[in-house]
C-alpha angles and dihedrals in degrees: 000000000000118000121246141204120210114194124162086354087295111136105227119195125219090233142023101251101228101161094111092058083058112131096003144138100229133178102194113204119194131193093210093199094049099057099031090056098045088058100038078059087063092048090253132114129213125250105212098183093051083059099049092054084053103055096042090050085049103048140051091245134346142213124186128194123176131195121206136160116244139181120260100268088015093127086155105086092038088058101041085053083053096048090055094051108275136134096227124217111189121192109204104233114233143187102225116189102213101180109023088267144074110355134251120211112240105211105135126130111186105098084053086048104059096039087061103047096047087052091052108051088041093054105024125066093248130177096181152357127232111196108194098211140076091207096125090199091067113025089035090062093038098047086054093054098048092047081054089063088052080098097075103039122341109260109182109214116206118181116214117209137146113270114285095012096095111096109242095241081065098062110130082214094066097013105091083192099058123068101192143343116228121203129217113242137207094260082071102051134065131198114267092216123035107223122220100230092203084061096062 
């Protein structure tokens, strides 16, 4: 029997169950801030680059983009993502005045996204796609077009998220466009704070 690990009410496997990504061709896509911000909600903090061993170990081949929000001048975390086998796409993060007054922060990173990911499954041999994030918003659009390409050749989409993150309209179980939703585990995480087990 696997361990587990219960926090906030949230299951937590001991590992990230990969074995439906085994002999494929994968581009994996992954919403940096979405998924860094669901575990930091659980006081852990993802280990990117254990995820990237795993699903090269997983897969035929592997390709992993991820998507983050910088500041303007901010070249570290795009180089750290790099260093740890990414492909890094940084959105510049901006203050816009819409109206003359006050200022909104511009972070988001869907519109690159999903740029990103149509060029990608019209120009690279894919088997499926992997979509690091539980927003529906975005993996939901994204996963309907891409079942709309099947046409042409059949691309599975899977989306990765930690347990209960994943909007409901995005279960694999109810969602004829998803194949199969993959949850982070534990082998992949990391505590945020280290406890000192004599203070206790």
């Amino acid at each position: 029997m696997r361990e587990r690990f219960i926090r906030q009410s949230v299951l937590l496997e001991q590992a990230t169950d990969l074995a439906s990504l085994k002999g494929k061709r994968i581009i994996v896509m992954l919403d940096e801030q979405n998924v860094s911000k669901g575990a930091e909600q659980l006081g852990l903090r993802m280990r990117y680059d254990l995820l990237a061993e795993r699903v090269h170990a997983a897969a035929a081949t592997a390709k992993l983009h991820v998507f983050l929000a910088a500041r303007p001048g901010a070249s570290d975390r795009v180089s750290e993502f790099e260093r740890l086998g990414f492909i890094a796409h940084a959105k510049v993060v901006r203050y816009i005045r819409p109206n003359g007054r006050g200022s909104i922060r511009d972070a988001n990173i869907d519109n690159l996204f999903s740029f990103w990911l149509g060029w990608l499954v019209r120009t690279t041999p894919v088997d499926m796609v992997v979509i690091g994030s539980g927003d529906y918003g975005l993996s939901g659009e994204l996963a309907k077009e891409i079942r709309m390409l099947r046409s042409r050749r059949p691309i599975g989409v899977a989306t990765l998220s930690l347990p209960g993150s994943t909007a409901q309209d995005l279960d694999a179980r109810h969602n004829l466009n998803i194949r199969v939703n993959l949850e982070i585990g534990l082998d992949v995480l990391d505590p945020m704070v280290q406890f000192d087990q004599r203070a206790v």
